[in-house]
C-alpha positions as CSV (number, residue, x, y, z in Angstrom):
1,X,-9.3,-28.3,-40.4
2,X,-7.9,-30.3,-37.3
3,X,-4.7,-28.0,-37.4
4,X,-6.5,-25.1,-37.2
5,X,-8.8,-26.1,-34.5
6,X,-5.7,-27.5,-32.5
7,X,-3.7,-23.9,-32.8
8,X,-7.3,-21.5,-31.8
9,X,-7.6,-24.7,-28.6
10,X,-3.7,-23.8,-27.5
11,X,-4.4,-20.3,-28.0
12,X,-7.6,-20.3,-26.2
13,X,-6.0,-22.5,-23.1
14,X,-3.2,-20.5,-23.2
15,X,-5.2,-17.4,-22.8
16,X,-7.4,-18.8,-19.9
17,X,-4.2,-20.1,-17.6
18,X,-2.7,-16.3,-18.3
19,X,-5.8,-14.9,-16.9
20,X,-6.6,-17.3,-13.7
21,X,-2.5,-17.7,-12.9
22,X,-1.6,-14.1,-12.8
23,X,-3.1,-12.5,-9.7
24,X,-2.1,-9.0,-8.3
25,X,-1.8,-8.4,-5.0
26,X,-2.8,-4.9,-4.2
27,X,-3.3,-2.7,-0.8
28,X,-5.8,0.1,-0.9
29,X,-3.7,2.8,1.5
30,X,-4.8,5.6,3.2
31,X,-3.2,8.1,5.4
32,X,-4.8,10.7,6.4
33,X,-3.7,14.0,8.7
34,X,-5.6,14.7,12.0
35,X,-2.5,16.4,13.3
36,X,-4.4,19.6,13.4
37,X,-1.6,21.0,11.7
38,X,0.1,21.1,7.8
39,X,2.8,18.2,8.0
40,X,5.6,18.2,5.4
41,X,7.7,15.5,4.0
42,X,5.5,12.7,4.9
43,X,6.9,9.1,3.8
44,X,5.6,5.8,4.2
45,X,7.5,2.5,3.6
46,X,6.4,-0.5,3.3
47,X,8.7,-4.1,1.9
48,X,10.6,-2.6,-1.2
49,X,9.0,0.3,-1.5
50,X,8.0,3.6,-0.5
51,X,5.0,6.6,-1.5
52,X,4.9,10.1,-0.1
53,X,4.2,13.7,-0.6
54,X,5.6,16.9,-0.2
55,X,3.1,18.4,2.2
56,X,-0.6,17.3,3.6
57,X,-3.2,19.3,5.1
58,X,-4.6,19.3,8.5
59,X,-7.7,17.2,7.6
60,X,-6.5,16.1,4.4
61,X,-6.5,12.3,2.9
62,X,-3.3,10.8,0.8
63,X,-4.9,7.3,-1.2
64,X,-2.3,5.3,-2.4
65,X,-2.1,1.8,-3.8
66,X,0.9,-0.5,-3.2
67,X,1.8,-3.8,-4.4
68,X,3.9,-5.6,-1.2
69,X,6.8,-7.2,-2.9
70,X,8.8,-9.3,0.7
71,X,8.3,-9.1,4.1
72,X,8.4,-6.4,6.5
73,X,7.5,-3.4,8.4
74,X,5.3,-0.7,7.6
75,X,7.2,2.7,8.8
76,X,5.8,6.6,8.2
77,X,8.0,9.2,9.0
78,X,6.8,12.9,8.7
79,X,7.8,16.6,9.5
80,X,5.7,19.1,11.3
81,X,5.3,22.6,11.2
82,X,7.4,23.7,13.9
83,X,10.3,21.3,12.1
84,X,9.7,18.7,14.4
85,X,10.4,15.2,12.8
86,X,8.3,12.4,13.8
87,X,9.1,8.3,12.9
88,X,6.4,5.9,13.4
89,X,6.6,2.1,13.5
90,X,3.6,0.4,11.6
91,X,2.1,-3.1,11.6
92,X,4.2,-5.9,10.0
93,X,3.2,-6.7,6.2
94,X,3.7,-9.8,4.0
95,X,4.1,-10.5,0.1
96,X,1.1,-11.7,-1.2
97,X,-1.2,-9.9,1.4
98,X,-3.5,-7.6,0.1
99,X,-6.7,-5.3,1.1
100,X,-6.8,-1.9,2.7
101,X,-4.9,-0.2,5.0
102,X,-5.9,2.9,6.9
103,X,-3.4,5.1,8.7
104,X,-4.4,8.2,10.8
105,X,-1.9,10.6,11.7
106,X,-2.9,11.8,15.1
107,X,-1.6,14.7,17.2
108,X,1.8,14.3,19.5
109,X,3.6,12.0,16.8
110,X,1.0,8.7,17.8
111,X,-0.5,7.3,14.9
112,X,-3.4,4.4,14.8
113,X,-3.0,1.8,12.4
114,X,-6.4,0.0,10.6
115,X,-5.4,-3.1,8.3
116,X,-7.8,-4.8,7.0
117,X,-5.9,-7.4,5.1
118,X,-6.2,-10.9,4.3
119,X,-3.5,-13.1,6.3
120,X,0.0,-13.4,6.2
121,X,0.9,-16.1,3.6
């Protein structure tokens, strides 16, 4: 009886430290198009990683959640409709930061940049 109770104890501490030790850090990113026009190729990158898509609409809203894995600078890079290719330089991001993130693509290649995110660790 004392073995068993040992081995469902381990298995119940071992259960607990899984669930209070592993923590994911996530960003809740937004990017939306007030260009007034159709942008194509839009890419975002952030440390490690990027997201995207093919085209957004004038108006339209990309959500994406990323998981910041270094340290670095967030970058979006997008073409318009006329084939003009426009590079913006975001805010700088942190491992272990998390929250939301709102980017607003705004007309003449200027973004604005709304972080809401905990600290830099």
């Amino acid at each position: 009886m004392k073995v068993q109770t040992g081995i469902i104890a381990a298995i119940v501490f071992a259960a607990l430290a899984c669930l209070t030790a592993c923590h994911s850090y996530h960003v809740d990113t937004t990017v939306g198009n007030r260009t007034g026009e159709m942008i194509q190729l839009l890419e975002v990158d952030y440390p490690s990683a990027s997201f995207g898509a093919n085209s957004l609409a004038a108006g339209a809203v990309l959500h994406y959640r990323i998981q910041l894995r270094g340290n670095g600078q967030l970058k979006v890079q997008y073409t318009t409709g006329n084939g003009r290719q426009t590079q913006i330089d975001g805010p700088a991001l942190a491992e272990r930061q998390e929250g939301r993130l709102e980017v607003v693509l705004l007309p003449g290649g200027k973004a604005e940049f709304r972080p809401e995110l905990t600290p830099q660790p």
